[in-house]
C-alpha positions as CSV (number, residue, x, y, z in Angstrom):
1,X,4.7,15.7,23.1
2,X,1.9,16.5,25.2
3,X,-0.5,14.5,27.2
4,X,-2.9,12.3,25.6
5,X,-5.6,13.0,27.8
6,X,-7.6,16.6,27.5
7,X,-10.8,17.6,28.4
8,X,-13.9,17.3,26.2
9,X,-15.7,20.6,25.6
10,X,-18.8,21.6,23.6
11,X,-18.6,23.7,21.0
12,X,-21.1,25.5,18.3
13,X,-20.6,26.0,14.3
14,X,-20.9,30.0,13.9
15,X,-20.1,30.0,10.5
16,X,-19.9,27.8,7.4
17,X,-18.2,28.9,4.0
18,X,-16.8,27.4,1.4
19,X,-12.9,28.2,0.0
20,X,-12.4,25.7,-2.5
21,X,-13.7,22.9,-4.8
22,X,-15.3,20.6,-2.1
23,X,-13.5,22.2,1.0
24,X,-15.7,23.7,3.5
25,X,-14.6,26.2,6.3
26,X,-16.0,25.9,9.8
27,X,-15.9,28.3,12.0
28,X,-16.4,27.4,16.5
29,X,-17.6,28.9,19.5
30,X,-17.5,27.8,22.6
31,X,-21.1,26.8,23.6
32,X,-20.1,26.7,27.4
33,X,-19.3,30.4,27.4
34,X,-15.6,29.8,28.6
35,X,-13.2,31.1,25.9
36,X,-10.8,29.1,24.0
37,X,-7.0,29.0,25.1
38,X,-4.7,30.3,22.8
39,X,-3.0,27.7,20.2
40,X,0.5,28.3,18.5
41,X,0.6,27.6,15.0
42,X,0.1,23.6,13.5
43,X,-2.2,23.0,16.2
44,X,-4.6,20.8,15.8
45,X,-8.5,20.0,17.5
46,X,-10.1,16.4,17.9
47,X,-14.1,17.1,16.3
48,X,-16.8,14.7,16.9
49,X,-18.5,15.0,13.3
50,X,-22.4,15.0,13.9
51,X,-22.5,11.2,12.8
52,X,-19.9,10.2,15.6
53,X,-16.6,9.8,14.0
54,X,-13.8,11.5,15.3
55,X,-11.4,13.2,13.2
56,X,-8.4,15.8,13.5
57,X,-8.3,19.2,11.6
58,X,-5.6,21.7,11.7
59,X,-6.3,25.2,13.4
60,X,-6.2,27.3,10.1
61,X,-7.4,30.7,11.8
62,X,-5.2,33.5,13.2
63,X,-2.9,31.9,16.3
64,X,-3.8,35.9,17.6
65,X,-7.0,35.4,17.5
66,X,-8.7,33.0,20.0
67,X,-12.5,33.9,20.2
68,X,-12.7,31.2,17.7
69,X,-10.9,28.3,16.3
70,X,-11.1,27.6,12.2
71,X,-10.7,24.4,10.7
72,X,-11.0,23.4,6.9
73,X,-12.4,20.4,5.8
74,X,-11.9,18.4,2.8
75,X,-14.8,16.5,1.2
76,X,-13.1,12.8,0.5
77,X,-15.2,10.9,-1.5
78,X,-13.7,7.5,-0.3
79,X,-13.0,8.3,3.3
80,X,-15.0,6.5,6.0
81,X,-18.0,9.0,6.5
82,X,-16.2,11.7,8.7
83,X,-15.3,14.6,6.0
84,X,-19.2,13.8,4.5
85,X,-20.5,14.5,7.8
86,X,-19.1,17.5,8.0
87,X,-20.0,18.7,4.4
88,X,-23.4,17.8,4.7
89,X,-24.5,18.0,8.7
90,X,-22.8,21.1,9.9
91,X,-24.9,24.2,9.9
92,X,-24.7,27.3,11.9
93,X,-25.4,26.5,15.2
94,X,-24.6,22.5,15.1
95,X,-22.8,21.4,18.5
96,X,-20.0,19.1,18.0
97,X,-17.9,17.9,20.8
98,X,-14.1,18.5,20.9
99,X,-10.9,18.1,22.5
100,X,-7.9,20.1,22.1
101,X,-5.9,21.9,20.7
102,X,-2.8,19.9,20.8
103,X,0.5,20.6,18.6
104,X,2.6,18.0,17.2
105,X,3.9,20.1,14.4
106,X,5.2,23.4,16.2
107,X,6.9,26.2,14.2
108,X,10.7,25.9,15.3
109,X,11.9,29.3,17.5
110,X,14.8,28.1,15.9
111,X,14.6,29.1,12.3
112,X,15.7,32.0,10.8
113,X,13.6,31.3,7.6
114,X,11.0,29.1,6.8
115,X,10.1,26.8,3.5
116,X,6.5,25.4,3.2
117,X,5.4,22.8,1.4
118,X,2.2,22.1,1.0
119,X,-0.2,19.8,-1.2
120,X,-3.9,20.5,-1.2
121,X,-6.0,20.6,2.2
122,X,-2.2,20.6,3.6
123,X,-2.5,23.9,3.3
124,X,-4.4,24.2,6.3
125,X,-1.8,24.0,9.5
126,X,0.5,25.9,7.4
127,X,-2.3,28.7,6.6
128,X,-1.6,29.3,10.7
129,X,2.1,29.5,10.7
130,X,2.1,31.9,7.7
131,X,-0.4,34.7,9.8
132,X,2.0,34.3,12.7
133,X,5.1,35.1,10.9
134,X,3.9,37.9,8.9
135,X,2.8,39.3,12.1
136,X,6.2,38.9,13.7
137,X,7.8,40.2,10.3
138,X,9.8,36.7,10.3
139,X,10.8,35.4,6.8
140,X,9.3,32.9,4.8
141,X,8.4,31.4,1.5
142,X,4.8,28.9,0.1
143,X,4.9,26.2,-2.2
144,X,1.9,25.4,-2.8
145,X,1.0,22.3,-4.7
146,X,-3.0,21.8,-6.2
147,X,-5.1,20.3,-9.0
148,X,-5.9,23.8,-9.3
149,X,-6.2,26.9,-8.3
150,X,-9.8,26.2,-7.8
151,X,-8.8,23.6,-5.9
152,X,-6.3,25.3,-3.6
153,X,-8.1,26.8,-0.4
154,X,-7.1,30.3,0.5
155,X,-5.2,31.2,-2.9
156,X,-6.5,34.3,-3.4
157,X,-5.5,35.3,0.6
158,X,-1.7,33.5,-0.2
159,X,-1.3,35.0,-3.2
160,X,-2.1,38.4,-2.6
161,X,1.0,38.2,0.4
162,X,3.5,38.1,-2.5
163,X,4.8,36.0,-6.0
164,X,8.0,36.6,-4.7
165,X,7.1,34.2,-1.5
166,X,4.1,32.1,-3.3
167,X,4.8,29.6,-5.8
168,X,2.1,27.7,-7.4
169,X,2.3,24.2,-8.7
170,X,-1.1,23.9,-10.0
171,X,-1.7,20.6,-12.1
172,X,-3.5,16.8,-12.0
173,X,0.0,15.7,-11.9
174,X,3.2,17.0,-9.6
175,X,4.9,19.8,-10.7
176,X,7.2,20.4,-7.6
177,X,10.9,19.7,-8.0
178,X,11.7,19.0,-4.6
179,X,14.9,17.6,-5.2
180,X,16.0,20.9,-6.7
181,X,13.9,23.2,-4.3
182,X,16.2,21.2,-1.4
183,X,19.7,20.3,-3.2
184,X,21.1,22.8,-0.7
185,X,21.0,22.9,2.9
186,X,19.8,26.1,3.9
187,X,21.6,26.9,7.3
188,X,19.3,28.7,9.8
189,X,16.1,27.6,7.5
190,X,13.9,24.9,8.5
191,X,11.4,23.1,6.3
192,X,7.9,22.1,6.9
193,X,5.2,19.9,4.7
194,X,2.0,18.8,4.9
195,X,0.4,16.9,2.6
196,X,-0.7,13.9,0.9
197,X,1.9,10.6,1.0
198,X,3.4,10.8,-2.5
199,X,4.5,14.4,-1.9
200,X,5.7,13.9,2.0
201,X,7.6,10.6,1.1
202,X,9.1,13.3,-2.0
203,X,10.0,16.2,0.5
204,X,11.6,13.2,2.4
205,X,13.7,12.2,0.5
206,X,14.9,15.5,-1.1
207,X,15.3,16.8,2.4
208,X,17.7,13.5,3.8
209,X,20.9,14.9,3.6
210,X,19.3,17.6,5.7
211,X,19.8,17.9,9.7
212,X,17.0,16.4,10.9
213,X,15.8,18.6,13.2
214,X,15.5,21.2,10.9
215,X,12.5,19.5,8.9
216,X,9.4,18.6,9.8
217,X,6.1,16.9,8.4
218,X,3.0,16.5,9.5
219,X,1.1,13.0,8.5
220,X,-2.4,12.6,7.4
221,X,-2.0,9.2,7.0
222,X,0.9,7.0,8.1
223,X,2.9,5.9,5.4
224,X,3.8,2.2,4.5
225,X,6.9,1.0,6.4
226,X,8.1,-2.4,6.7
227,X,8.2,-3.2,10.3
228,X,9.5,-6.3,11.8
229,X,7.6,-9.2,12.7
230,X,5.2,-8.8,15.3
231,X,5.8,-10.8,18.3
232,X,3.4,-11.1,21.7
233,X,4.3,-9.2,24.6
234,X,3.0,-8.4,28.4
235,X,1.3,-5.3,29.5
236,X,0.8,-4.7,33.0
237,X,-1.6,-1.7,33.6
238,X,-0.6,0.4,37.4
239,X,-4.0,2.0,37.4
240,X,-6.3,-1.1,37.1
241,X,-4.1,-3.4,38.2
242,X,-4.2,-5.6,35.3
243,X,-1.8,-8.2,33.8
244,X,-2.6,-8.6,30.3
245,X,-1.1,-10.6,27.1
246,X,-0.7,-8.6,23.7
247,X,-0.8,-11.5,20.8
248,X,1.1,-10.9,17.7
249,X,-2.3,-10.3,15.7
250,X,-3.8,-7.7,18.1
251,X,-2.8,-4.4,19.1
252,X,-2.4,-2.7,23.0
253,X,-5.3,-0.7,22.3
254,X,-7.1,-4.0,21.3
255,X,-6.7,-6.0,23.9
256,X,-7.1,-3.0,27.0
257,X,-10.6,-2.5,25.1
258,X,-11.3,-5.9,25.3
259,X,-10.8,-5.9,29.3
260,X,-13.2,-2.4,29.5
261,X,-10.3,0.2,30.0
262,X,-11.4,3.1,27.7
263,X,-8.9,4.8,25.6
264,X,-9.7,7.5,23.2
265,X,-7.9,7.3,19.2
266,X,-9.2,8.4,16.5
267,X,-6.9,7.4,13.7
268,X,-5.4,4.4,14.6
269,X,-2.5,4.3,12.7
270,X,-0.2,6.2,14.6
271,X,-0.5,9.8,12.9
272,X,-2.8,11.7,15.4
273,X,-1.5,11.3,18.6
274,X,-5.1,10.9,20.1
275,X,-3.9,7.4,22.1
276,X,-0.5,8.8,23.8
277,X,0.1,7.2,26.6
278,X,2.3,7.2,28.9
279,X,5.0,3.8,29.8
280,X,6.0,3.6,33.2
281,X,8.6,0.4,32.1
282,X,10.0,-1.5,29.6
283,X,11.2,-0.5,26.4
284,X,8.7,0.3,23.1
285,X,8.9,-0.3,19.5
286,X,7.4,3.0,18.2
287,X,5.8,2.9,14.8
288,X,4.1,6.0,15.0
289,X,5.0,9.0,12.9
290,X,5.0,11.8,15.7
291,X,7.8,11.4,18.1
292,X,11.0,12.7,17.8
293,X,14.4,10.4,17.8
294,X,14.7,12.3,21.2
295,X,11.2,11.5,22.5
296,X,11.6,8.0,21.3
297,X,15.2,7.3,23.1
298,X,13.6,8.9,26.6
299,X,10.3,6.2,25.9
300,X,8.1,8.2,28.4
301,X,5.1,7.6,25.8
302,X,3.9,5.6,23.1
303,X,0.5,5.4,20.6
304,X,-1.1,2.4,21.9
305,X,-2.9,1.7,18.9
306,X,0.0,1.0,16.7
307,X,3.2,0.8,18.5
308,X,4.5,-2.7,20.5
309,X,7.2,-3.6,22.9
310,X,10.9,-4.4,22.9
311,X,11.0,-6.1,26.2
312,X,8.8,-8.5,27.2
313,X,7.0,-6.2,29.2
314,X,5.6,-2.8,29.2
315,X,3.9,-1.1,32.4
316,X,1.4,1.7,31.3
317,X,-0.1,4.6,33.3
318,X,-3.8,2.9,32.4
């Protein structure tokens, strides 16, 4: 993982297009005149939408192309303002603030083939990976899931790279057999998806008998888990030298708020990785969706917003 704290930059909207039924594309510049870094596919930036809310959105652009990063949004009609805001309030030329790029859903050196899976605006980290391995000549295949093609951003760009490597699943109700698509483990392939919950908790579970490391997902929202009971827990914090208590009802993010120490999220939920920070001691229950068994065994960070403690203590670089 990397660290949870990056530098804010300003950045202007140089283009505006649309690529689907109610999905917008957005191209940025910088608006401080330094040029971006260069991301590796599944990246992701951290926008400030004009009306304030923070939200993530996959780099969809060309990882070889850095004098601007692309994001895709989709319009979602019950959301909590962000995706409106950027429908209706972006123009050319509107600044925005953001942080990033950060990658918790990397393309695996490992792989000598690659399977995406992707439903809807999921398309858009994968839309990244799929430039970068035609350009290395690397082998890979799309299924693509969508109400429609209408509906399915950068079809007619997919499409046009191949039916033998683009499959279609184009219907109000799931048409992917993922069970079938997965029945046999692939050695040297890896598998990657992105989409909403009913078709990642699908891929899932067609993909268990499946080495773990060779499949990976990445979460727009966290998906329901049973967890165990909460319990409180002590926080010590080695920056501000605080001492705090963590009740059962509130959260670590919570309560550090509550005693002025500011710390960035965005989703809250343990998906975005926004609120990494990083334990000093103790042992943490992670709930969140991004670490690795490996990072979560080495306990060198945690998502404060949703994750708690196994000891009775944790001590926190805050």
């Amino acid at each position: 993982m990397q660290e949870a704290f990056q530098e804010q930059r300003l950045v202007r909207v140089a283009e505006v297009r649309r690529v689907a039924t109610d999905v917008v594309c957005i191209d940025l510049k910088p608006a401080d005149r330094r040029p971006f870094e260069a991301f590796e596919p599944g990246a992701h930036v951290d926008l400030y939408a004009p009306n304030g809310a923070l939200r993530q959105y996959s780099l969809c652009g060309d990882p070889a192309d850095p004098s601007r990063y692309t994001v895709a949004v989709k319009r979602e009609a019950a959301g909590r303002g962000g995706s409106s805001s950027m429908h209706d309030d972006v123009e050319v030329g509107t600044a925005m603030g953001m942080t990033g790029p950060r990658n918790f859903f990397p393309l695996s050196p490992a792989a000598d083939h690659s399977i995406f899976i992707a439903g809807g605006i999921g398309i858009t980290p994968i839309r990244a990976m799929i430039l970068a391995l035609e350009r290395a000549g690397a082998s890979w295949e799309l299924h693509y899931c969508a109400r429609s093609d209408a509906h399915a951003a950068f079809y007619p760009e997919l499409a046009a790279l191949g039916s033998d490597r683009v499959t279609t699943y184009f219907s109000e109700t799931p048409l992917l057999d993922a069970a079938a698509l997965l029945r046999q483990v692939r050695p040297g392939a890896h598998v990657y998806c992105c989409g909403p919950e009913g078709l990642m908790k699908a891929v899932a579970a067609a993909a268990s008998h499946w080495p773990e490391a060779q499949v990976h997902f990445e979460w727009f929202a966290a998906p329901k888990q049973d967890w165990p009971e909460n319990r409180a827990f002590t926080i010590e914090l080695a920056r501000s030298g605080l001492t705090l208590e963590v009740p059962a009802a509130r959260t670590v993010l919570q309560v550090v708020r509550d005693h002025g120490i500011d710390v960035v999220s965005a989703c809250e939920e343990g998906v975005c990785g926004t609120c990494e920070t990083r334990v000093l001691e103790g042992v943490c229950e992670h709930r969140d969706v991004l670490l690795s068994p490996a990072e979560r065994a080495a306990g060198k960070t945690m998502m404060v917003c949703i994750s708690r403690a196994k000891t009775p203590k944790l001590v926190l670089d805050l």
